[in-house]
mmCIF file of the N, C-alpha and C atoms, coordinates in Angstrom:
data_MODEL
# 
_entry.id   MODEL 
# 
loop_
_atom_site.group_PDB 
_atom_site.id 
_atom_site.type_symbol 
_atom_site.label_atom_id 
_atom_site.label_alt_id 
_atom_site.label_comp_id 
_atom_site.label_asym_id 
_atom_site.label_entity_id 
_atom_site.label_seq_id 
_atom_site.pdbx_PDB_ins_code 
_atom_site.Cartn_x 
_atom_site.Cartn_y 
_atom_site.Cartn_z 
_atom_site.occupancy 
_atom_site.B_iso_or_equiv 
_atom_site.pdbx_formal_charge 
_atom_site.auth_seq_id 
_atom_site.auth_comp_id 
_atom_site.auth_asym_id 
_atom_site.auth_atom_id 
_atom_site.pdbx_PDB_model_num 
ATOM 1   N N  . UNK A 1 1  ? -38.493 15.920  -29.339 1.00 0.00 ? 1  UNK A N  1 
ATOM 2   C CA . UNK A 1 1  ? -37.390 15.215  -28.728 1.00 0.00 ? 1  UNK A CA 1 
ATOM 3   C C  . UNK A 1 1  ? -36.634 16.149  -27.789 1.00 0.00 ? 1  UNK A C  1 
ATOM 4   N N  . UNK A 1 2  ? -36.561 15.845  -26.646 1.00 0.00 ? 2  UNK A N  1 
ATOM 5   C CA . UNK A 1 2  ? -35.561 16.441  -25.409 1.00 0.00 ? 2  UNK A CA 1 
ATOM 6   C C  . UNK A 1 2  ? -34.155 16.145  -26.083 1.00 0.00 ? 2  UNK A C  1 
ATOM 7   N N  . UNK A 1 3  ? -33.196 17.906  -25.763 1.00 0.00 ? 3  UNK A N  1 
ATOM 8   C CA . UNK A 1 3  ? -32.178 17.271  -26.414 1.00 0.00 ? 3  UNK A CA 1 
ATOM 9   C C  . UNK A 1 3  ? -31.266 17.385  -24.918 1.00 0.00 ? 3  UNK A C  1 
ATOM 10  N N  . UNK A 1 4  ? -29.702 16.943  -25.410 1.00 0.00 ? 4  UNK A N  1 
ATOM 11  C CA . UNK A 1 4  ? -29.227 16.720  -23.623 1.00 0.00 ? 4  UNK A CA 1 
ATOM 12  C C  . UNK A 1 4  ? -27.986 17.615  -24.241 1.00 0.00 ? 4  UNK A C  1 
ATOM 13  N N  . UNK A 1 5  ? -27.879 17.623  -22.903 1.00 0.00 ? 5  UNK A N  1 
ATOM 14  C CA . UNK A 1 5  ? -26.101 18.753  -23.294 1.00 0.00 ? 5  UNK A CA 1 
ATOM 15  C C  . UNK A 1 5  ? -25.046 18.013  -22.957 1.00 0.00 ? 5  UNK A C  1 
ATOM 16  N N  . UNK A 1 6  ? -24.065 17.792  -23.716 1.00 0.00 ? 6  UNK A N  1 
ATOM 17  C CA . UNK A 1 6  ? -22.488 17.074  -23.550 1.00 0.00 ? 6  UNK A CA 1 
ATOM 18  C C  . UNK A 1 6  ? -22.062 17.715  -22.519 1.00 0.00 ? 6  UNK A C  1 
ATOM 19  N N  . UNK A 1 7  ? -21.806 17.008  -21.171 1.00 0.00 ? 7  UNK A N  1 
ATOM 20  C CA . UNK A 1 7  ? -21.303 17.473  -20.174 1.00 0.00 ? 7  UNK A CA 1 
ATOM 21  C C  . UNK A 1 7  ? -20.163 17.101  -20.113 1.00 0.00 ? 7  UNK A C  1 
ATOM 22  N N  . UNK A 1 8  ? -19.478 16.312  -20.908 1.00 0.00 ? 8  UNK A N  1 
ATOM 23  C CA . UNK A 1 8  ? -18.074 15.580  -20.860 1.00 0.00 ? 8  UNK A CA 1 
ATOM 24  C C  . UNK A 1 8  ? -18.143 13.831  -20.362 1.00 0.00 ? 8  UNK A C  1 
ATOM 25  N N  . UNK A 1 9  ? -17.283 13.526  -20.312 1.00 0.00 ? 9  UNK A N  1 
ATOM 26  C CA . UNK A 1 9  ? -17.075 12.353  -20.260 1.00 0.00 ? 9  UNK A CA 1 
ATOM 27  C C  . UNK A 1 9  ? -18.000 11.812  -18.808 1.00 0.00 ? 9  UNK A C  1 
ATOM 28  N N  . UNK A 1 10 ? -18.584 10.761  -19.216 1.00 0.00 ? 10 UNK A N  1 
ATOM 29  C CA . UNK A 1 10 ? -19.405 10.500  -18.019 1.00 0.00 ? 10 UNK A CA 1 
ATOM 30  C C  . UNK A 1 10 ? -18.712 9.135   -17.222 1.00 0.00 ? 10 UNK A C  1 
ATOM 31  N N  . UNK A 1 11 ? -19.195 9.254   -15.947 1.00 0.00 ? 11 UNK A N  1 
ATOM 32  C CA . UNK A 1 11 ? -18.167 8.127   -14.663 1.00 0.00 ? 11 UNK A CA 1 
ATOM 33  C C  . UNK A 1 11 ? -18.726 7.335   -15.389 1.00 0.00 ? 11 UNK A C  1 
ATOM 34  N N  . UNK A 1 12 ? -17.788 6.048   -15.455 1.00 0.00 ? 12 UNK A N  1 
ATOM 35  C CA . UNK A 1 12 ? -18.489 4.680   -15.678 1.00 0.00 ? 12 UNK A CA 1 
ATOM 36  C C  . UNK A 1 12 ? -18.186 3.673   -14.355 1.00 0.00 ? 12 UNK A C  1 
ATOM 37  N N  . UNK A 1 13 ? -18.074 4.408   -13.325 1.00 0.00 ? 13 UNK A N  1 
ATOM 38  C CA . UNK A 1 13 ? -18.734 3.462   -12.054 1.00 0.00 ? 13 UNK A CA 1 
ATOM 39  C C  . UNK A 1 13 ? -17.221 2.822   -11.646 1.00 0.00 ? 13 UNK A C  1 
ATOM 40  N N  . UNK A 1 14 ? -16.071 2.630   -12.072 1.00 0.00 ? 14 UNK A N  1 
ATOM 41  C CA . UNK A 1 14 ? -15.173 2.088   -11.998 1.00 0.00 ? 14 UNK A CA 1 
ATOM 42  C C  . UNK A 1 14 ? -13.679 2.690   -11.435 1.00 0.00 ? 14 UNK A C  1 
ATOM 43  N N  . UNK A 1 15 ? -13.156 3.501   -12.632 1.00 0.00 ? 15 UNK A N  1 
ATOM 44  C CA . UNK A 1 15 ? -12.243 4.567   -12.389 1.00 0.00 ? 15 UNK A CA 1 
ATOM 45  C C  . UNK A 1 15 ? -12.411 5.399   -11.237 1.00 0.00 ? 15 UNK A C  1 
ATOM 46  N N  . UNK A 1 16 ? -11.378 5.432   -10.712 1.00 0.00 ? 16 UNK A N  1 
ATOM 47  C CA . UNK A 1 16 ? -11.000 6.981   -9.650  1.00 0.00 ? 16 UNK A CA 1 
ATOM 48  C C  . UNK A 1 16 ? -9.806  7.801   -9.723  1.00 0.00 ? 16 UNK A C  1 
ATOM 49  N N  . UNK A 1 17 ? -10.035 8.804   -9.195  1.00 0.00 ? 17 UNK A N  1 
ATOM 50  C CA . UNK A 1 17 ? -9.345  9.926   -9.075  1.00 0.00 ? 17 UNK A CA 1 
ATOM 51  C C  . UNK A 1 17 ? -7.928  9.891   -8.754  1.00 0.00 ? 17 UNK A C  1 
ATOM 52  N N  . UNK A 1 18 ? -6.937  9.592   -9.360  1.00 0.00 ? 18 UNK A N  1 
ATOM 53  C CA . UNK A 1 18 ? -5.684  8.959   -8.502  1.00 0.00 ? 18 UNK A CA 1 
ATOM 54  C C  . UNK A 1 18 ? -4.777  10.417  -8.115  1.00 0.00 ? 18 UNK A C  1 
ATOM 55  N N  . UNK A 1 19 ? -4.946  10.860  -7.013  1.00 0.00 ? 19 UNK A N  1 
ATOM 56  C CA . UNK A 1 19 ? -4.493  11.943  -6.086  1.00 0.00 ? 19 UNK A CA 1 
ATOM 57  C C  . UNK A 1 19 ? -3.752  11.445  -5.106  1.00 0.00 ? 19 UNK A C  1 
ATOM 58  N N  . UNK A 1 20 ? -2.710  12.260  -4.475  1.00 0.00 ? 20 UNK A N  1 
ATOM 59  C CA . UNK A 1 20 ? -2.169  11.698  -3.472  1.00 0.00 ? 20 UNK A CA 1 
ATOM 60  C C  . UNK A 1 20 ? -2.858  11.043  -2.144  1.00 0.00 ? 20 UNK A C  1 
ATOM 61  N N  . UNK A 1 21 ? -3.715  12.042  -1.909  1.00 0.00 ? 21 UNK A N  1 
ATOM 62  C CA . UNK A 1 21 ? -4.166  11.674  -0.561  1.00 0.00 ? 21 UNK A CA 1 
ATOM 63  C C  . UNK A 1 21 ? -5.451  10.216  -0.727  1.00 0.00 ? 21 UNK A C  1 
ATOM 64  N N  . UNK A 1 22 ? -5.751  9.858   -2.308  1.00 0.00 ? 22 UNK A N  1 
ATOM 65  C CA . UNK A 1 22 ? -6.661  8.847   -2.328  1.00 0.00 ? 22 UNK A CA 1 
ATOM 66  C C  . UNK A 1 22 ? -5.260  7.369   -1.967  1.00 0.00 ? 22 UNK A C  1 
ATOM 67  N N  . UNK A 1 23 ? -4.026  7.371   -2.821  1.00 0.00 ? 23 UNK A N  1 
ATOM 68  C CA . UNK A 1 23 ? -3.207  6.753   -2.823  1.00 0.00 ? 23 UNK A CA 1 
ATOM 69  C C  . UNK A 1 23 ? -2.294  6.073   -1.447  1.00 0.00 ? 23 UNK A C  1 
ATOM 70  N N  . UNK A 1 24 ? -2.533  7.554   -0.492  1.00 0.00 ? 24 UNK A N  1 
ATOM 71  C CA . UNK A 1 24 ? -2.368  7.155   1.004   1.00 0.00 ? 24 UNK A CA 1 
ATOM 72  C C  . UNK A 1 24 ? -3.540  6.445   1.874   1.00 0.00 ? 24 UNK A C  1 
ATOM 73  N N  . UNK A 1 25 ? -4.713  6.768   1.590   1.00 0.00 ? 25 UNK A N  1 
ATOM 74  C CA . UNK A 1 25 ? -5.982  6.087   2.169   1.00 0.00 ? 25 UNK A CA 1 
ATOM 75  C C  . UNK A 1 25 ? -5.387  4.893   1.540   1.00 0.00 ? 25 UNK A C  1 
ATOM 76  N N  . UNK A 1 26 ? -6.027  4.532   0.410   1.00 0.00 ? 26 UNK A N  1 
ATOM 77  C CA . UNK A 1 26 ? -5.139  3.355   0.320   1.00 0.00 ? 26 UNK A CA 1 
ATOM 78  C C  . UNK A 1 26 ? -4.635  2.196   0.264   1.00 0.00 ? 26 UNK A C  1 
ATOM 79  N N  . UNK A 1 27 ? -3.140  2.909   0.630   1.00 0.00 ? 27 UNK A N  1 
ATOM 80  C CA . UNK A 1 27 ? -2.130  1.800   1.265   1.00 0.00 ? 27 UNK A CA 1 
ATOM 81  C C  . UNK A 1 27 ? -2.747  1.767   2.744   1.00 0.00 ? 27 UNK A C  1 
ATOM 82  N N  . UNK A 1 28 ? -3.092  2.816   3.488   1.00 0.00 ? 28 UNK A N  1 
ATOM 83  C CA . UNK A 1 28 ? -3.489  2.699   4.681   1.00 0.00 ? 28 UNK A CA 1 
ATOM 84  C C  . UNK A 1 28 ? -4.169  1.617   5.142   1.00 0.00 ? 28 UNK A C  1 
ATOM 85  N N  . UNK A 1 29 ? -5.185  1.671   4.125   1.00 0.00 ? 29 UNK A N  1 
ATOM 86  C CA . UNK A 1 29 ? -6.409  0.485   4.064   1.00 0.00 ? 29 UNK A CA 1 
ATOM 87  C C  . UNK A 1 29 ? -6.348  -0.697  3.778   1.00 0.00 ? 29 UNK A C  1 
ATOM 88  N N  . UNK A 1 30 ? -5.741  -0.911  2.565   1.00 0.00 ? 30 UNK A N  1 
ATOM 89  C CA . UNK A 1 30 ? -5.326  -2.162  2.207   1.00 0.00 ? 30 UNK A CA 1 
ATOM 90  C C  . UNK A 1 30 ? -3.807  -2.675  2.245   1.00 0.00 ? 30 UNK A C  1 
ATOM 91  N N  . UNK A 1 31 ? -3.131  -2.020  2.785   1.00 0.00 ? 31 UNK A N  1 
ATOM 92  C CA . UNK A 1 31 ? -1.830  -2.079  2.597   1.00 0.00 ? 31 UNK A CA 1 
ATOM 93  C C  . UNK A 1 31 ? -1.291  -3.062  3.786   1.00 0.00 ? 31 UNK A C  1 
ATOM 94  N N  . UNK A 1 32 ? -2.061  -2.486  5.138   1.00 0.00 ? 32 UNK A N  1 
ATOM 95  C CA . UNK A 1 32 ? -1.913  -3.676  5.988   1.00 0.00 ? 32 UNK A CA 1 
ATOM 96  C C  . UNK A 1 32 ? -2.412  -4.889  5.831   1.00 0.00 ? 32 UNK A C  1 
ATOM 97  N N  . UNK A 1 33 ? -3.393  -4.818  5.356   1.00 0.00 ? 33 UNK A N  1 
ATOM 98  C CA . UNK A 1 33 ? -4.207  -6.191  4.842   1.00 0.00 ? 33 UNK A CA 1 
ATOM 99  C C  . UNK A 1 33 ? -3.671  -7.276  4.257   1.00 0.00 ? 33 UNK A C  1 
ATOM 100 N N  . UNK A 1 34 ? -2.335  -6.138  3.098   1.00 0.00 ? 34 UNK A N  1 
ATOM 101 C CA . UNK A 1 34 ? -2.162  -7.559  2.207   1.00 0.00 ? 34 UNK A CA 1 
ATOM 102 C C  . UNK A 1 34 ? -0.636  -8.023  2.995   1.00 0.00 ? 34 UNK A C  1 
ATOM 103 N N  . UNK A 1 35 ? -0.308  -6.974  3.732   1.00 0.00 ? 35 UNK A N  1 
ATOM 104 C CA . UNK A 1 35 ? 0.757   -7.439  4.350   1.00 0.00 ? 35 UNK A CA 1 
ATOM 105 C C  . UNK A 1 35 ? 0.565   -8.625  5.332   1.00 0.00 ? 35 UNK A C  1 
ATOM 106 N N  . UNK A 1 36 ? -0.575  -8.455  6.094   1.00 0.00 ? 36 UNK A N  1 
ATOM 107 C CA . UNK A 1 36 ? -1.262  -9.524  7.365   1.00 0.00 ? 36 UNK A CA 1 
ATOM 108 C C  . UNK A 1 36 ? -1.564  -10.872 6.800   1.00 0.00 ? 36 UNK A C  1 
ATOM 109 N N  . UNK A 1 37 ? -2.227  -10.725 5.387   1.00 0.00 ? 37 UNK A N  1 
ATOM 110 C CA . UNK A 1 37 ? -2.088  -12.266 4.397   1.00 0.00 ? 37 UNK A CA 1 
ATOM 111 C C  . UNK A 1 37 ? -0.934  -12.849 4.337   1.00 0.00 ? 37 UNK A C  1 
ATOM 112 N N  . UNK A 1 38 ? 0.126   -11.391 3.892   1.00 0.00 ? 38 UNK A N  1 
ATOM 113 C CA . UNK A 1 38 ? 1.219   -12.328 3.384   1.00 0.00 ? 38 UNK A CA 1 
ATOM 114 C C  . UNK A 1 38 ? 2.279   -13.379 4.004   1.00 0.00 ? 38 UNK A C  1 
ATOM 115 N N  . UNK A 1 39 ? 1.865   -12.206 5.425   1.00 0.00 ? 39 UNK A N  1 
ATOM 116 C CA . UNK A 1 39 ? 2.562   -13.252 6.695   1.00 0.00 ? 39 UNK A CA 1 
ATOM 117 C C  . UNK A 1 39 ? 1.867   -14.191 7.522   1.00 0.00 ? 39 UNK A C  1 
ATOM 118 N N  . UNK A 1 40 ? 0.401   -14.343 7.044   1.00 0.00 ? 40 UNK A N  1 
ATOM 119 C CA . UNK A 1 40 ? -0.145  -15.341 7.405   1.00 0.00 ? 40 UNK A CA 1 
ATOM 120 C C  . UNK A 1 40 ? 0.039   -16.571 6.613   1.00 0.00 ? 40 UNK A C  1 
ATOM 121 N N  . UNK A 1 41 ? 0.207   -16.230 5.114   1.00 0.00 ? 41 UNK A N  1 
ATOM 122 C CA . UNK A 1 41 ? 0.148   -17.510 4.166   1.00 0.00 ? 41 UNK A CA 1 
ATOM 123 C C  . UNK A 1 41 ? 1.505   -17.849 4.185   1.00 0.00 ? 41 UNK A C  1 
ATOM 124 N N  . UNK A 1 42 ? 2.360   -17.641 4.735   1.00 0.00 ? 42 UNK A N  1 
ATOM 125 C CA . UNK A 1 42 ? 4.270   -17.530 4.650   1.00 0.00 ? 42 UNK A CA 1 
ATOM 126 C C  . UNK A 1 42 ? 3.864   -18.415 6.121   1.00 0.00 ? 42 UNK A C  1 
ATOM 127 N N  . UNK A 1 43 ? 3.601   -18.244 7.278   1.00 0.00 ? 43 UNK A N  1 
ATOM 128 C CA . UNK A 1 43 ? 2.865   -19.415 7.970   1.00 0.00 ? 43 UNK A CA 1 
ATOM 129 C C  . UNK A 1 43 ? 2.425   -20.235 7.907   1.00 0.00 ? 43 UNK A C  1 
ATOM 130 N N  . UNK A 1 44 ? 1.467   -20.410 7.212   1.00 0.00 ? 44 UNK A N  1 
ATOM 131 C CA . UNK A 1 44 ? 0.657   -21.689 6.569   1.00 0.00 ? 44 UNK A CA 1 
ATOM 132 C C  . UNK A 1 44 ? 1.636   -22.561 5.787   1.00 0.00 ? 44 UNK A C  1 
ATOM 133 N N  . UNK A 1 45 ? 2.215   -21.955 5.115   1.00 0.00 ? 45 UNK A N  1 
ATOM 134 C CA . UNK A 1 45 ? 3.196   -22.718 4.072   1.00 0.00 ? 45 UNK A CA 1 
ATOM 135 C C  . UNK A 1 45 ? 4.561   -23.508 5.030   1.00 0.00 ? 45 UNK A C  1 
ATOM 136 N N  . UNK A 1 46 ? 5.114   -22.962 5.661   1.00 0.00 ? 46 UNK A N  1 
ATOM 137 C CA . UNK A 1 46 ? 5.633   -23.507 6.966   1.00 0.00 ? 46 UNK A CA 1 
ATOM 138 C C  . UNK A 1 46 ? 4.906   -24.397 7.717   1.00 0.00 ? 46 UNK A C  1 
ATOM 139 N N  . UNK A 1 47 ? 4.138   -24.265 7.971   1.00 0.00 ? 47 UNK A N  1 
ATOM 140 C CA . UNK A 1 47 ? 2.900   -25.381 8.597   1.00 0.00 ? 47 UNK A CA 1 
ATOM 141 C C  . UNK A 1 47 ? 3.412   -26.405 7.973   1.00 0.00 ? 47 UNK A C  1 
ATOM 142 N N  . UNK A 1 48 ? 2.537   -26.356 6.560   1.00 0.00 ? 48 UNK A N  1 
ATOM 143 C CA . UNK A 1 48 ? 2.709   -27.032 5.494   1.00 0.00 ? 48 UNK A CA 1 
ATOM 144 C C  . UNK A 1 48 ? 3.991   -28.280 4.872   1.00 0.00 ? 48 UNK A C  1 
ATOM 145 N N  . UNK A 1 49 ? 4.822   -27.435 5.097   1.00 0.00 ? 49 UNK A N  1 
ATOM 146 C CA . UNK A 1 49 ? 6.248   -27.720 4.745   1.00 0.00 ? 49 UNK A CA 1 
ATOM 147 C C  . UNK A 1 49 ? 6.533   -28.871 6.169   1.00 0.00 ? 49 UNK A C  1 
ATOM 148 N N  . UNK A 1 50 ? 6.186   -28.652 7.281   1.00 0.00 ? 50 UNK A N  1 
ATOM 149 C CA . UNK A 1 50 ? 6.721   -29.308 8.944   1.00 0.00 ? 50 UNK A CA 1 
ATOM 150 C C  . UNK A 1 50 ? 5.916   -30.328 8.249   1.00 0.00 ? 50 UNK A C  1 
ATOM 151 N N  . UNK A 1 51 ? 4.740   -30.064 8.127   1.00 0.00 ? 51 UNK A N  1 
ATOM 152 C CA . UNK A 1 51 ? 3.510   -31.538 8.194   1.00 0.00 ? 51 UNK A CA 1 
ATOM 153 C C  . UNK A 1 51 ? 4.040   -32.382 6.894   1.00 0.00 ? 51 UNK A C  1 
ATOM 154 N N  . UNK A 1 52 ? 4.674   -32.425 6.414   1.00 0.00 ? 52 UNK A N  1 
ATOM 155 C CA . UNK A 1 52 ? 5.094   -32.766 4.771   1.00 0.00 ? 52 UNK A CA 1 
ATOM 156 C C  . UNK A 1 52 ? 6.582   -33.747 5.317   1.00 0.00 ? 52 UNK A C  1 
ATOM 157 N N  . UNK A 1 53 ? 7.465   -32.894 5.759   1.00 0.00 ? 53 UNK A N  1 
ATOM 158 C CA . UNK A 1 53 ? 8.355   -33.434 6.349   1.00 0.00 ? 53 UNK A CA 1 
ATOM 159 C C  . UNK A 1 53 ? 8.456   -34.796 7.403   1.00 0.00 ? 53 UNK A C  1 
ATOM 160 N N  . UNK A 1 54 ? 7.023   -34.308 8.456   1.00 0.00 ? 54 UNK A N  1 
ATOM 161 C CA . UNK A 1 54 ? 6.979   -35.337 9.222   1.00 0.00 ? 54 UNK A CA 1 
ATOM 162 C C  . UNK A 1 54 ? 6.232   -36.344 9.016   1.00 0.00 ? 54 UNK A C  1 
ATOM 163 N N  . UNK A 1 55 ? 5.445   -36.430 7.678   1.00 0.00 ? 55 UNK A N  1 
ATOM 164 C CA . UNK A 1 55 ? 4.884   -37.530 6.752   1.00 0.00 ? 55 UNK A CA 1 
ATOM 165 C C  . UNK A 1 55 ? 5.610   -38.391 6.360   1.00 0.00 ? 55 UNK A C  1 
ATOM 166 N N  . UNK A 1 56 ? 6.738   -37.565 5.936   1.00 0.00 ? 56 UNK A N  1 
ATOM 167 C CA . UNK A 1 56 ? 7.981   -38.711 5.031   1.00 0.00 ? 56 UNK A CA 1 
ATOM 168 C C  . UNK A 1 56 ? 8.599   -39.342 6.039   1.00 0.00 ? 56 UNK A C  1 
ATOM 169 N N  . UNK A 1 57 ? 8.799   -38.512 7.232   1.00 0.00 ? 57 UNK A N  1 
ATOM 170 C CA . UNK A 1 57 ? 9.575   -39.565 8.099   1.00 0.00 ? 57 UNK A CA 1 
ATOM 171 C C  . UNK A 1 57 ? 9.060   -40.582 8.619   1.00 0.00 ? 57 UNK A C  1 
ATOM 172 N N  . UNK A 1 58 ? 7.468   -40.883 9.312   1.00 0.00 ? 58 UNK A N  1 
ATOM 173 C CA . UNK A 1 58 ? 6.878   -41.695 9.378   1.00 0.00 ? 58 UNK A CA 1 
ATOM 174 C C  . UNK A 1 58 ? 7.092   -42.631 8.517   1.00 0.00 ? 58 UNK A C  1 
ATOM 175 N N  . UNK A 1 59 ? 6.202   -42.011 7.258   1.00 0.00 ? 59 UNK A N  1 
ATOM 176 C CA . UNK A 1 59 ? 6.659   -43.165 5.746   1.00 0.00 ? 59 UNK A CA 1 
ATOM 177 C C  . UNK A 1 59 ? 7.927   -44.076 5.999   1.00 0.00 ? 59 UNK A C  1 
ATOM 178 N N  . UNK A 1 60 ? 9.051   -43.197 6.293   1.00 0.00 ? 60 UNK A N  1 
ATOM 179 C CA . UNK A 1 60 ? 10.383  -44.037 6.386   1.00 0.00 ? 60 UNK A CA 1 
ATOM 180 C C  . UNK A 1 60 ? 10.170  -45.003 7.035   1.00 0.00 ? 60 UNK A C  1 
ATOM 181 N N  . UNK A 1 61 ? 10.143  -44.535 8.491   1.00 0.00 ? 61 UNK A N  1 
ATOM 182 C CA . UNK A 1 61 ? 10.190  -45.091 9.328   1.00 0.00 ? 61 UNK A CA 1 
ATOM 183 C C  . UNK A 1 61 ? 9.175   -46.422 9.196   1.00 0.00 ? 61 UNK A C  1 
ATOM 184 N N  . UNK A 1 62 ? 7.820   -46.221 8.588   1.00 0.00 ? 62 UNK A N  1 
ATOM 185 C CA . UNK A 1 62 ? 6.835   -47.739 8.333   1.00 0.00 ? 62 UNK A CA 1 
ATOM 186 C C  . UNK A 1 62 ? 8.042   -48.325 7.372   1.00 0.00 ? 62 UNK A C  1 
ATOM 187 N N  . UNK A 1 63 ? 8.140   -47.975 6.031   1.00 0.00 ? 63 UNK A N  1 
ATOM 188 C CA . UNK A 1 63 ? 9.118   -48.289 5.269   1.00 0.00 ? 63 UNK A CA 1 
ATOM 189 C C  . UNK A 1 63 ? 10.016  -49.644 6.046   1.00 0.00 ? 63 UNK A C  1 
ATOM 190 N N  . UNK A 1 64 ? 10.824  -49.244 6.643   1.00 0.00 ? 64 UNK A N  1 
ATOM 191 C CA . UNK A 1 64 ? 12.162  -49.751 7.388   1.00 0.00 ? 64 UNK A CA 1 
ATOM 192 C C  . UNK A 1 64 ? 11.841  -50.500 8.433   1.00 0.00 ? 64 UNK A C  1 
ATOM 193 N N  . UNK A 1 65 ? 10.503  -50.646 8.689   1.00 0.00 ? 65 UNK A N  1 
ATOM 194 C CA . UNK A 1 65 ? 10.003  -51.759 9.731   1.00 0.00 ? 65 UNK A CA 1 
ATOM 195 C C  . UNK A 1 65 ? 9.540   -52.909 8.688   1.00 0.00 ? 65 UNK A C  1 
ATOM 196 N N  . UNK A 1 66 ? 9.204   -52.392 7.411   1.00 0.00 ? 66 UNK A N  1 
ATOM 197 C CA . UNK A 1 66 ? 8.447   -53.720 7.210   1.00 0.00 ? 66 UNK A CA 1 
ATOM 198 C C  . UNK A 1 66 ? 9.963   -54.720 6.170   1.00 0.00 ? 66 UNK A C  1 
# 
């Protein structure tokens, strides 16, 4: 039998190194990203909100004709 030597704890593919300069990559990287969502979906939802609004008024407005 081959025997093996305990080298210490082995990567399990997942974990990283949390150092400063990994922590600045990043935000660098993803940091704009989630910011560019957030003000895209804060848009959408405004969209959202106009098209919602001008549903009901229609509605009314059929409403009050018939």
């Amino acid at each position: 039998m081959a025997t093996e030597k305990n080298k210490g704890m082995k990567w399990d593919g997942k974990s990283r190194v949390s150092t400063d300069l990994y922590r600045k990559r990043h935000e660098e990287i993803f940091g704009k990203r989630q910011q560019e969502e957030l003000t895209e979906s804060y848009k959408q939802s405004l969209r959202n909100k106009k098209e919602r609004e001008d549903n009901e008024k229609y509605l009314k407005e059929l409403k009050n004709k018939l």
